[in-house]
PDB file of N, CA, C and O in Angstrom:
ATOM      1  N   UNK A   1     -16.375   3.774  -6.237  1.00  0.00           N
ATOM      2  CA  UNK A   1     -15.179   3.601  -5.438  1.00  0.00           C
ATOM      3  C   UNK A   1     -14.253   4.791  -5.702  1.00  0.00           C
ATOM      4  O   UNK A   1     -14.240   5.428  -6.755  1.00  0.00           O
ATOM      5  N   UNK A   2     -13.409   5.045  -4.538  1.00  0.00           N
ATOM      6  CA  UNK A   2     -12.732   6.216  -4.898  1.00  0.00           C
ATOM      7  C   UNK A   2     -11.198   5.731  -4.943  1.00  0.00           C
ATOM      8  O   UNK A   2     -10.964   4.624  -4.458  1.00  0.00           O
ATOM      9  N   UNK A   3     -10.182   6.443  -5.465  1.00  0.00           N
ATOM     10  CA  UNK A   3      -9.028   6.400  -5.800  1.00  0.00           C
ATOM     11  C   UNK A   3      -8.445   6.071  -4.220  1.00  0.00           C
ATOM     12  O   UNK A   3      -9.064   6.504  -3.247  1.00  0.00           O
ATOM     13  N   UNK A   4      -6.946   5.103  -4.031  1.00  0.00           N
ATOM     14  CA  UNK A   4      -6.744   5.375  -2.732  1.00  0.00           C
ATOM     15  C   UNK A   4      -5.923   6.485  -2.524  1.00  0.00           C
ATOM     16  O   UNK A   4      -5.620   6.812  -3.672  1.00  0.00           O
ATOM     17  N   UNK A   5      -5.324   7.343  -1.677  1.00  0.00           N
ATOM     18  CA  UNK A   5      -4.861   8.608  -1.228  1.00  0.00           C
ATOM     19  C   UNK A   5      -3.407   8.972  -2.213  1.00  0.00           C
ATOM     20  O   UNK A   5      -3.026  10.060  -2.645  1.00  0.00           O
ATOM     21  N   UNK A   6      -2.653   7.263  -2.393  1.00  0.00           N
ATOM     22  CA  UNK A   6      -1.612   7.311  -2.625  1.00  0.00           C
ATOM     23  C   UNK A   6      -1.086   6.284  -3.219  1.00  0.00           C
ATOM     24  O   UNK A   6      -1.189   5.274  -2.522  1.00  0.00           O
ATOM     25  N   UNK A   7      -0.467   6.081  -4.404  1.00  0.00           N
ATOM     26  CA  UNK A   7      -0.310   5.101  -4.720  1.00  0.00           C
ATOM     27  C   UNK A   7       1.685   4.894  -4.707  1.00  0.00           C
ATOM     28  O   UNK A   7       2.348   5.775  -5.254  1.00  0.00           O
ATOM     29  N   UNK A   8       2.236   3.959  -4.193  1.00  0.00           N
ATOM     30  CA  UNK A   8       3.385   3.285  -4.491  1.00  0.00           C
ATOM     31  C   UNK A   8       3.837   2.074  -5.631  1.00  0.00           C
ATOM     32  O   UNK A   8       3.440   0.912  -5.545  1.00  0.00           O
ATOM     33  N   UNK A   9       4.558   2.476  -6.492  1.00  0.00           N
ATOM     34  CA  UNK A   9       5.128   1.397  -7.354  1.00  0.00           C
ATOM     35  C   UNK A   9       6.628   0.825  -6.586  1.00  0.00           C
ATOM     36  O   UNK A   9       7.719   1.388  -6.676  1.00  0.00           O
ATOM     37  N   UNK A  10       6.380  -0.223  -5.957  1.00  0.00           N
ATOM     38  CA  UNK A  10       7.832  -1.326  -5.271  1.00  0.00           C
ATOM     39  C   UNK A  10       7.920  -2.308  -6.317  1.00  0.00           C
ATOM     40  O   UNK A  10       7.228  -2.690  -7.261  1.00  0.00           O
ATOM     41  N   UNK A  11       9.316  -2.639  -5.661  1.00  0.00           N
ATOM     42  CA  UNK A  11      10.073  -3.617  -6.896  1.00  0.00           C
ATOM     43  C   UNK A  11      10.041  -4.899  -5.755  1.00  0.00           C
ATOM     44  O   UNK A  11      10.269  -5.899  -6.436  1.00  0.00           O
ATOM     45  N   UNK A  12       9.860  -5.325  -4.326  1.00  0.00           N
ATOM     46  CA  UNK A  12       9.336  -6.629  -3.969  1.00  0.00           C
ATOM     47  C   UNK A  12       7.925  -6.405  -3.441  1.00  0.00           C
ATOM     48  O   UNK A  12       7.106  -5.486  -3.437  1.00  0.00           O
ATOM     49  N   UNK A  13       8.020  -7.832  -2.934  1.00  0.00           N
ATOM     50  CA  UNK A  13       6.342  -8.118  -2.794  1.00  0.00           C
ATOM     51  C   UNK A  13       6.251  -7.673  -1.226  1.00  0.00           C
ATOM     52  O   UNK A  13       5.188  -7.254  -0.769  1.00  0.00           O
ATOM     53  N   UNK A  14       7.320  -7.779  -0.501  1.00  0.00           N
ATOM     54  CA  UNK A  14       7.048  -7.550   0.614  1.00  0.00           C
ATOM     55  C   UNK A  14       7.310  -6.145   1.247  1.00  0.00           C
ATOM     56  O   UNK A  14       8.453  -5.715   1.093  1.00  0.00           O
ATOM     57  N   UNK A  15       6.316  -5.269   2.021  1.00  0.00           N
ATOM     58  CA  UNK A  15       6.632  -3.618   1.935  1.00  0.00           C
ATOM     59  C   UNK A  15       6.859  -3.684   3.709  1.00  0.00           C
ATOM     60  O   UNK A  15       6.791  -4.774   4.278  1.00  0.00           O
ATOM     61  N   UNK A  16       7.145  -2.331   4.525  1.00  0.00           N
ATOM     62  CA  UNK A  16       6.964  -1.929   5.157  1.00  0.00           C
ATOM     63  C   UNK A  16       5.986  -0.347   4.801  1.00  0.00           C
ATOM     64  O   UNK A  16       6.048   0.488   3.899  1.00  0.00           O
ATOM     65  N   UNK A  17       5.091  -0.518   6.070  1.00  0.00           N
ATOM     66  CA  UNK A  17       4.529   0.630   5.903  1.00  0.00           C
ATOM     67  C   UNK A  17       4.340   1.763   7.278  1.00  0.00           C
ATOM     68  O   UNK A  17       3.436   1.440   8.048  1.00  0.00           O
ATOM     69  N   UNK A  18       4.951   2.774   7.561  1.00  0.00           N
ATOM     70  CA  UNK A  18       4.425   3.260   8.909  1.00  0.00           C
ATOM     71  C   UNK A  18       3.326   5.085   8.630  1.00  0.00           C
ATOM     72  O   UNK A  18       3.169   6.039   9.392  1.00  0.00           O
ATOM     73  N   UNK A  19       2.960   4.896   7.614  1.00  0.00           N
ATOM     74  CA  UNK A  19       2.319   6.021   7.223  1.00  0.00           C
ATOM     75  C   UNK A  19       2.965   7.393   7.343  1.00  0.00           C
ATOM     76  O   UNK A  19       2.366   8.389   6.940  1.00  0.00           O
ATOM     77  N   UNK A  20       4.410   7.480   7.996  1.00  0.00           N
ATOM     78  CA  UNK A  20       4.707   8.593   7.673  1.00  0.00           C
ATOM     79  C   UNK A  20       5.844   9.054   6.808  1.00  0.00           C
ATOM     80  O   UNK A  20       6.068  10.261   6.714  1.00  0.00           O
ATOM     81  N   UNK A  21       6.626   8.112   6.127  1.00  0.00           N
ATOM     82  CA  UNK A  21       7.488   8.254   5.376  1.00  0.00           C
ATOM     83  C   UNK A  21       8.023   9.402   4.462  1.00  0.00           C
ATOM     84  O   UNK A  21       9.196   9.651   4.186  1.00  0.00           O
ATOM     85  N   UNK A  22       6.894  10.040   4.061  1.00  0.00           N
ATOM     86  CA  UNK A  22       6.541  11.413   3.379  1.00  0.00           C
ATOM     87  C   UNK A  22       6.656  12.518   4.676  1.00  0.00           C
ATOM     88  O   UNK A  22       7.418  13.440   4.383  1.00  0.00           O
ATOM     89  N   UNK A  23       6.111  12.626   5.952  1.00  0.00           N
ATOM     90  CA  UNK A  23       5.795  13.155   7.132  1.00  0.00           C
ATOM     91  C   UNK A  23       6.919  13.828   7.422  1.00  0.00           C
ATOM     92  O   UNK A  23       7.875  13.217   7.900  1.00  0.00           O
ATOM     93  N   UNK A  24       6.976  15.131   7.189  1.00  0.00           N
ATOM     94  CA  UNK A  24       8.422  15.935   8.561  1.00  0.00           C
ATOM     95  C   UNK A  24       8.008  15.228  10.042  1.00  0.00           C
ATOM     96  O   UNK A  24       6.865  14.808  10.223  1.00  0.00           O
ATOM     97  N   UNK A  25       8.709  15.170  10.739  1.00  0.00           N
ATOM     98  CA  UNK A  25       8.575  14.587  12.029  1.00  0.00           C
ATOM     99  C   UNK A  25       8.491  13.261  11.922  1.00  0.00           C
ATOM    100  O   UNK A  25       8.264  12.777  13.031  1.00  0.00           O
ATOM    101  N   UNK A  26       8.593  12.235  10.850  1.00  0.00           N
ATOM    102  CA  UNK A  26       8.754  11.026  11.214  1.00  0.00           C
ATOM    103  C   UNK A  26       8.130   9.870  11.796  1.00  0.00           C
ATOM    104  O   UNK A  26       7.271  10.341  12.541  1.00  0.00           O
ATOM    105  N   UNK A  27       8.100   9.021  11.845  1.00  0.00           N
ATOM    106  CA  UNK A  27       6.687   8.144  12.114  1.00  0.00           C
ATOM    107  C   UNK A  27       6.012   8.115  13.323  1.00  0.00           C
ATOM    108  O   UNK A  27       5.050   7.410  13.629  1.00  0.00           O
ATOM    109  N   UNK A  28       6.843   9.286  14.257  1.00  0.00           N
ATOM    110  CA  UNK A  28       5.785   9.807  15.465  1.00  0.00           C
ATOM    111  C   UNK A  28       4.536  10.188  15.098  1.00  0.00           C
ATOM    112  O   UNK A  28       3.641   9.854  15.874  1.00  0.00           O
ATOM    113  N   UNK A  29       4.149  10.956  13.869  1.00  0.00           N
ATOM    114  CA  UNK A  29       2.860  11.212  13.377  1.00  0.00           C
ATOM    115  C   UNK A  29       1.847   9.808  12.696  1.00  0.00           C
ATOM    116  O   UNK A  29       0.656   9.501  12.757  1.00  0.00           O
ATOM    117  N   UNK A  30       2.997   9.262  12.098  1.00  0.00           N
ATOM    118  CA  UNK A  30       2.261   7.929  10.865  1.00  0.00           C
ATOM    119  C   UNK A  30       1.099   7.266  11.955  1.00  0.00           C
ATOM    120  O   UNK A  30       0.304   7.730  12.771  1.00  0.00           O
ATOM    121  N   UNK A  31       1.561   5.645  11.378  1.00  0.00           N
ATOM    122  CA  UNK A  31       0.858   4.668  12.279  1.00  0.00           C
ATOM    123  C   UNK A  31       1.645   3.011  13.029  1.00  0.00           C
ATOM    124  O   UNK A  31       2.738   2.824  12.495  1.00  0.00           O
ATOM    125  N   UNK A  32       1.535   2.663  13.356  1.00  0.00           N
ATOM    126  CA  UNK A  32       2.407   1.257  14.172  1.00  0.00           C
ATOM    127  C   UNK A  32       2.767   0.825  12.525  1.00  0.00           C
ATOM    128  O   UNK A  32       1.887   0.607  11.691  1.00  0.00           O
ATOM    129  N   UNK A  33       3.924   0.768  12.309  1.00  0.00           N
ATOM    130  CA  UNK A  33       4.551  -0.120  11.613  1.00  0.00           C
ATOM    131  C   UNK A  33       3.795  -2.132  11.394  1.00  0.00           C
ATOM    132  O   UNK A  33       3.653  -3.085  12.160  1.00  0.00           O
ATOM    133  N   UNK A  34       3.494  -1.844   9.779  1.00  0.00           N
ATOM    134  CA  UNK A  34       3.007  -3.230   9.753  1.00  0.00           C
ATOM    135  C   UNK A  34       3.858  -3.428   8.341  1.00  0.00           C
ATOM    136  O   UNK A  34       4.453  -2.614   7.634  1.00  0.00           O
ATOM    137  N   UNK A  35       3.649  -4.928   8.231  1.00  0.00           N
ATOM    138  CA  UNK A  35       4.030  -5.566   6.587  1.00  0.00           C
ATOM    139  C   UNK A  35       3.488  -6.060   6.251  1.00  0.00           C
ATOM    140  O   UNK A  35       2.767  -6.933   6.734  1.00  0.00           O
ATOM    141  N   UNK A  36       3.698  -5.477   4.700  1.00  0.00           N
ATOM    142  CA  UNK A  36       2.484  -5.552   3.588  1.00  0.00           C
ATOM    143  C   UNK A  36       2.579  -6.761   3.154  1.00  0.00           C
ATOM    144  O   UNK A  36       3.119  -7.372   4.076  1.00  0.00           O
ATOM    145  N   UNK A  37       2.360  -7.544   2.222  1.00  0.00           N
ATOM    146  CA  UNK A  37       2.906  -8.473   1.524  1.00  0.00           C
ATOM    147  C   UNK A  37       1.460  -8.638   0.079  1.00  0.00           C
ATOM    148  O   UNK A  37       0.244  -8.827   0.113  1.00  0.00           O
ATOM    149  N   UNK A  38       2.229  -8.486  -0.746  1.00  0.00           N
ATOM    150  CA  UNK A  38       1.644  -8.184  -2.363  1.00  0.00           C
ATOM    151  C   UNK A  38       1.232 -10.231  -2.569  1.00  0.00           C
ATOM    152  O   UNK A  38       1.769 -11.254  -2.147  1.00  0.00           O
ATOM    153  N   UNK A  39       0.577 -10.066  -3.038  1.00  0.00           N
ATOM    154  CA  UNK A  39       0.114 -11.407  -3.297  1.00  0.00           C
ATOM    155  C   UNK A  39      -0.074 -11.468  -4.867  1.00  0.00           C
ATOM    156  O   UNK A  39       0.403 -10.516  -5.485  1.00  0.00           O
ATOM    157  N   UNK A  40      -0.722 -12.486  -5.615  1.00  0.00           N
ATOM    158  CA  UNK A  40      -0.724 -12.823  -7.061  1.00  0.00           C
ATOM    159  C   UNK A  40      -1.737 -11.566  -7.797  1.00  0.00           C
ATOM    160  O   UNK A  40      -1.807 -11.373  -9.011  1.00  0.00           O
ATOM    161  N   UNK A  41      -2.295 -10.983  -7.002  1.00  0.00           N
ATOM    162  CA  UNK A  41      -3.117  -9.718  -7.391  1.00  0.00           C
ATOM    163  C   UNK A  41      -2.153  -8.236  -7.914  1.00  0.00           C
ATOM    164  O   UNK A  41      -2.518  -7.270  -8.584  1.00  0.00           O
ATOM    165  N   UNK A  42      -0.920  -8.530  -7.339  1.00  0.00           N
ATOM    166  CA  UNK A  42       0.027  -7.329  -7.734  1.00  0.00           C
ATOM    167  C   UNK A  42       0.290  -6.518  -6.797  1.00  0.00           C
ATOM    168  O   UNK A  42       1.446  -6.135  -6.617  1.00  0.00           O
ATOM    169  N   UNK A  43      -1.013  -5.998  -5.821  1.00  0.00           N
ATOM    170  CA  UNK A  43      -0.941  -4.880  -4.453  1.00  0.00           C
ATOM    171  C   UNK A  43      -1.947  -5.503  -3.727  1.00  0.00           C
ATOM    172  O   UNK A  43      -2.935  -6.235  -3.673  1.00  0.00           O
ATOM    173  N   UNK A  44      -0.912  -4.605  -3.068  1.00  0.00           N
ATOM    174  CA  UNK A  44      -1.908  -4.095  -2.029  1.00  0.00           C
ATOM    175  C   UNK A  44      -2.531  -3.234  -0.955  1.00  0.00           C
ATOM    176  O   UNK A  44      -1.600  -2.445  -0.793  1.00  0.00           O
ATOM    177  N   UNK A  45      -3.368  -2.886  -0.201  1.00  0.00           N
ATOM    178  CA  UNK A  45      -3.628  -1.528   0.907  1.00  0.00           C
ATOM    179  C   UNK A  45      -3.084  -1.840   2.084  1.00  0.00           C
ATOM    180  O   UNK A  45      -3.062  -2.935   2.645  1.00  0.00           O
ATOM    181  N   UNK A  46      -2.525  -0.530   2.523  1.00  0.00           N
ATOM    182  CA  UNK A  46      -2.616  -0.275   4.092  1.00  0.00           C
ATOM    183  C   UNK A  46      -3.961  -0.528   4.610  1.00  0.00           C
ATOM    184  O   UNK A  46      -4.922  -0.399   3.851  1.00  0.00           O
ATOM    185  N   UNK A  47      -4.108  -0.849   5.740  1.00  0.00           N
ATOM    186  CA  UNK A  47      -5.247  -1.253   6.375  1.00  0.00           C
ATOM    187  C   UNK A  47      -5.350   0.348   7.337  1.00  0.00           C
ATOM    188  O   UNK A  47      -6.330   0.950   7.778  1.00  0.00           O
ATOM    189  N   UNK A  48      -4.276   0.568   7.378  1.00  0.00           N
ATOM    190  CA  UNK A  48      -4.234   2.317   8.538  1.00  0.00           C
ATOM    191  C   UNK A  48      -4.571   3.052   7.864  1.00  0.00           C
ATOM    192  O   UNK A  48      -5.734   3.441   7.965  1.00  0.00           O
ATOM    193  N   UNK A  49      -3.629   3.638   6.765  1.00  0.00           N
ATOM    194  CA  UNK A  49      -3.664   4.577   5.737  1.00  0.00           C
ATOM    195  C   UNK A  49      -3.933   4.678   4.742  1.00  0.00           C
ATOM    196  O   UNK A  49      -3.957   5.817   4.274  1.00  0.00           O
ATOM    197  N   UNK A  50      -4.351   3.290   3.722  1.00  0.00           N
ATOM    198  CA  UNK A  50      -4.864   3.104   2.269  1.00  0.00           C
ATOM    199  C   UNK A  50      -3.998   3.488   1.883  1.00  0.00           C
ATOM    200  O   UNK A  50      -4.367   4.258   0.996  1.00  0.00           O
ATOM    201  N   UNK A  51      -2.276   3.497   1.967  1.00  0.00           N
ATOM    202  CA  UNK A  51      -1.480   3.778   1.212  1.00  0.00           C
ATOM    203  C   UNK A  51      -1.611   2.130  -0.164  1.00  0.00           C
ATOM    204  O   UNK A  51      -1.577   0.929   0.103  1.00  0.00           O
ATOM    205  N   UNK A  52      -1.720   2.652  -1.199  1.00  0.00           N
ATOM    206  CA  UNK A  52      -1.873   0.950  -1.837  1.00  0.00           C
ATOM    207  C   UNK A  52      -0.233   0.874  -2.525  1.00  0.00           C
ATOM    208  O   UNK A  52       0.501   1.815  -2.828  1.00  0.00           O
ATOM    209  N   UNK A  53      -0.065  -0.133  -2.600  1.00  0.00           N
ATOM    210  CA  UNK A  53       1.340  -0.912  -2.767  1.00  0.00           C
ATOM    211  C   UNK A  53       1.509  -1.523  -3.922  1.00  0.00           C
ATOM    212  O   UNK A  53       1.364  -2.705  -3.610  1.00  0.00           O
ATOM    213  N   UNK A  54       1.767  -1.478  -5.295  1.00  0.00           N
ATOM    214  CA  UNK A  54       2.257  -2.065  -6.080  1.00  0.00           C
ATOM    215  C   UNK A  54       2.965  -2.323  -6.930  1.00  0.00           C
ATOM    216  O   UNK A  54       3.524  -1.586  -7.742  1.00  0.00           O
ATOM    217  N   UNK A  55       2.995  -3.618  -6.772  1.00  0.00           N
ATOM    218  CA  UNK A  55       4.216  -4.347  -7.588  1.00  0.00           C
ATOM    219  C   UNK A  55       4.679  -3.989  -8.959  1.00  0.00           C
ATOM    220  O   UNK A  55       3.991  -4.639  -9.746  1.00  0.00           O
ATOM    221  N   UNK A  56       5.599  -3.193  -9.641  1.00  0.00           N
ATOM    222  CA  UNK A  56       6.367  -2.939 -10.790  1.00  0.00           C
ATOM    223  C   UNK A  56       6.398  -4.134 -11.166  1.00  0.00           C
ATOM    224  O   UNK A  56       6.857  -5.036 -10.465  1.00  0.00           O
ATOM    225  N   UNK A  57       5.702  -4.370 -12.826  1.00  0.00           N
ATOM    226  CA  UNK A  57       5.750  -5.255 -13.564  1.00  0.00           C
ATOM    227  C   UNK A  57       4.566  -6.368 -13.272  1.00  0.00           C
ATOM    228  O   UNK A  57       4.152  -7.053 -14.207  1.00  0.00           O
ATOM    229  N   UNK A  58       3.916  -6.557 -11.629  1.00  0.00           N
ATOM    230  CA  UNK A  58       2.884  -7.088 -11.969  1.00  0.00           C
ATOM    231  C   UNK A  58       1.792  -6.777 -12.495  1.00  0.00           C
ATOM    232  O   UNK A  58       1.691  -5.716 -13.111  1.00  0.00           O
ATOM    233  N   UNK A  59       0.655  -7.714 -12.350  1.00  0.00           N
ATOM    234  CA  UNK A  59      -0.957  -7.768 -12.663  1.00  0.00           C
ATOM    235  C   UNK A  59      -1.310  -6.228 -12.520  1.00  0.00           C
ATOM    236  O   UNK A  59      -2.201  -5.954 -13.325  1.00  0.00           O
ATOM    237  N   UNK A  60      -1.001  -5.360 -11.930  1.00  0.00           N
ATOM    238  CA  UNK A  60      -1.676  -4.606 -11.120  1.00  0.00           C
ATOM    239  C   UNK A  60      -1.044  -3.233 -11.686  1.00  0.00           C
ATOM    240  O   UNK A  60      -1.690  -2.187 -11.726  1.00  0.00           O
ATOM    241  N   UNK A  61       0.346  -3.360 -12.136  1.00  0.00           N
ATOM    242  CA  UNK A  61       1.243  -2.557 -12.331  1.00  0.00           C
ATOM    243  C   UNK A  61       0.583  -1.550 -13.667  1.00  0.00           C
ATOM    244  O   UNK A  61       1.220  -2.060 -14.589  1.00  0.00           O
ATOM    245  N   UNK A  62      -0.101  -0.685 -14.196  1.00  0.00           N
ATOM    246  CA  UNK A  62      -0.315   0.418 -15.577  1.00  0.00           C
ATOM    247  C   UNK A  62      -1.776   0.191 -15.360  1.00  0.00           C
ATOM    248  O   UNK A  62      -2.305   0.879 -16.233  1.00  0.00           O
ATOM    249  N   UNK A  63      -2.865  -0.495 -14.561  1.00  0.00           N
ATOM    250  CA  UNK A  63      -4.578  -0.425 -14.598  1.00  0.00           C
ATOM    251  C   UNK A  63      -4.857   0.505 -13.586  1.00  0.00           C
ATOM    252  O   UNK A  63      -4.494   0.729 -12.431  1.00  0.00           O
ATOM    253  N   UNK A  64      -5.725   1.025 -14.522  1.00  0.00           N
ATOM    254  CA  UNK A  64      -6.830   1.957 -13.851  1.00  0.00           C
ATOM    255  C   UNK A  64      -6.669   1.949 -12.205  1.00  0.00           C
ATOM    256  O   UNK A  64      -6.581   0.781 -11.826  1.00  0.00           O
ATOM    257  N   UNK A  65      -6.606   2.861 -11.144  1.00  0.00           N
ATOM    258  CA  UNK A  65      -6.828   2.489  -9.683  1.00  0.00           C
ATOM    259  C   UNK A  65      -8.346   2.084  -9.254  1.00  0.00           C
ATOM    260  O   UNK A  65      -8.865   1.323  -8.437  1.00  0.00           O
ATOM    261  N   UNK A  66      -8.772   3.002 -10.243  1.00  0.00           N
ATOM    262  CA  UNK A  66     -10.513   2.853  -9.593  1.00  0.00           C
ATOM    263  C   UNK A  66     -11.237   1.439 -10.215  1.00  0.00           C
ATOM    264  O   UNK A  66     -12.429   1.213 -10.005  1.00  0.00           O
ATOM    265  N   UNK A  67     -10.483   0.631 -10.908  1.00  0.00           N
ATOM    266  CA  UNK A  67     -10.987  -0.733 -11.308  1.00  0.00           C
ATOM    267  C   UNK A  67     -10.256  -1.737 -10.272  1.00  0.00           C
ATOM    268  O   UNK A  67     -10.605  -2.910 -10.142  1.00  0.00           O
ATOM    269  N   UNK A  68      -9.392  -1.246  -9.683  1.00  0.00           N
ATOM    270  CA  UNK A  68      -9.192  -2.315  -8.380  1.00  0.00           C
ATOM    271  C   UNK A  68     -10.043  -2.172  -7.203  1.00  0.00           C
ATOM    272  O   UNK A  68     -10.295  -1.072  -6.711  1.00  0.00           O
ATOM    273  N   UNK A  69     -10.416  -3.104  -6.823  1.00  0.00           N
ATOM    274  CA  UNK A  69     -10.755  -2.978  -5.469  1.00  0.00           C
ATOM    275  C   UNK A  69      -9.966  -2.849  -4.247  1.00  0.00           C
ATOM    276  O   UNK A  69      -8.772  -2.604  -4.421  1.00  0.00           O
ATOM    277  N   UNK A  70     -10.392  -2.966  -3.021  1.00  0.00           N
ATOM    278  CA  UNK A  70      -9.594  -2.642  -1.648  1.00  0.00           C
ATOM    279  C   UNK A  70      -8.782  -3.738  -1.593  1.00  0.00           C
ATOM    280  O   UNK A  70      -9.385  -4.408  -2.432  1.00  0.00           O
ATOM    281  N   UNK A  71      -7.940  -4.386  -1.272  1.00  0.00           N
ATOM    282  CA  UNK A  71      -7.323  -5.160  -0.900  1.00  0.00           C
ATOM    283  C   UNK A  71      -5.890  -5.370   0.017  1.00  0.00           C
ATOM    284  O   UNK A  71      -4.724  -5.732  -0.140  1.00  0.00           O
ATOM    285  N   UNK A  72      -6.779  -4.900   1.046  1.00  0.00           N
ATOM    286  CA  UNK A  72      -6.039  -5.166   2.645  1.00  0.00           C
ATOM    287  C   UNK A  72      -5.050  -6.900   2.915  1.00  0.00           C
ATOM    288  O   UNK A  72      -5.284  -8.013   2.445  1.00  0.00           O
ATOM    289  N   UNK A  73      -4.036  -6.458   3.782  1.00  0.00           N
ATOM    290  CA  UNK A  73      -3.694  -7.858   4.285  1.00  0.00           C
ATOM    291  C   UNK A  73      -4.179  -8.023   5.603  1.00  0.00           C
ATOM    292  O   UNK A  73      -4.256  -9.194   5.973  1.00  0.00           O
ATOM    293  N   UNK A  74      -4.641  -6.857   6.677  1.00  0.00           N
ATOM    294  CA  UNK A  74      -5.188  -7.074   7.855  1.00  0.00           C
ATOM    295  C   UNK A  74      -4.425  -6.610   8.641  1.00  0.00           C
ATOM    296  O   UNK A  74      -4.300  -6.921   9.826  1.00  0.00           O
ATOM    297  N   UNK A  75      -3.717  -5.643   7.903  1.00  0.00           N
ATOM    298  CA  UNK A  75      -2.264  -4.749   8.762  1.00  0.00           C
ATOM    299  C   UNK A  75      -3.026  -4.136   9.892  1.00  0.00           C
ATOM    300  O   UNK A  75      -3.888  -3.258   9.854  1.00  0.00           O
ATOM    301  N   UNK A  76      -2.470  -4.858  11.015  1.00  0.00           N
ATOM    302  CA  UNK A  76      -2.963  -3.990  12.180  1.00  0.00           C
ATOM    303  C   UNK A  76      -2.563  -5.802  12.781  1.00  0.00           C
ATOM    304  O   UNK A  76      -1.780  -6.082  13.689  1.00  0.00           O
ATOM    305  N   UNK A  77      -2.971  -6.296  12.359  1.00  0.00           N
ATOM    306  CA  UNK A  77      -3.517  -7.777  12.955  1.00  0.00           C
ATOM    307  C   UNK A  77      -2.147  -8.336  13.520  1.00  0.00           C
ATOM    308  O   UNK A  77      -2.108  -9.441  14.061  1.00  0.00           O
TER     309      UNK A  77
END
């Protein structure tokens, strides 16, 4: 498994994501705006961008990336 592109440490469970946040030009480049929502696992992935999302202080928060698996909410859906 490979590392995802990018990792975020947030302080709630619930994110917005439009992939371009980092992007000059603004989320005309990113992708449709979805929300994340971190579950008892700690993170979680963009389903667009594999940006992965996690929670400061949870489960998930100081382990290895490449010992997690994918874990999408179905952002797009």
């Amino acid at each position: 498994m490979i590392a995802p592109p990018e990792i975020l440490r947030v302080t709630h469970a619930r994110n917005i994501c439009d992939g371009a946040t980092d992007i000059p030009g603004g989320a005309s480049l990113g992708h449709p705006r979805v929300f994340l929502e971190i579950d008892e696992s700690g993170y979680v992935d963009c389903g667009y961008c594999d940006r992965r999302f996690v929670l400061i202080g949870g489960p998930a928060d100081g382990v290895d990336p490449s010992t997690l698996h994918d874990h999408g909410d179905g952002a797009g859906l």
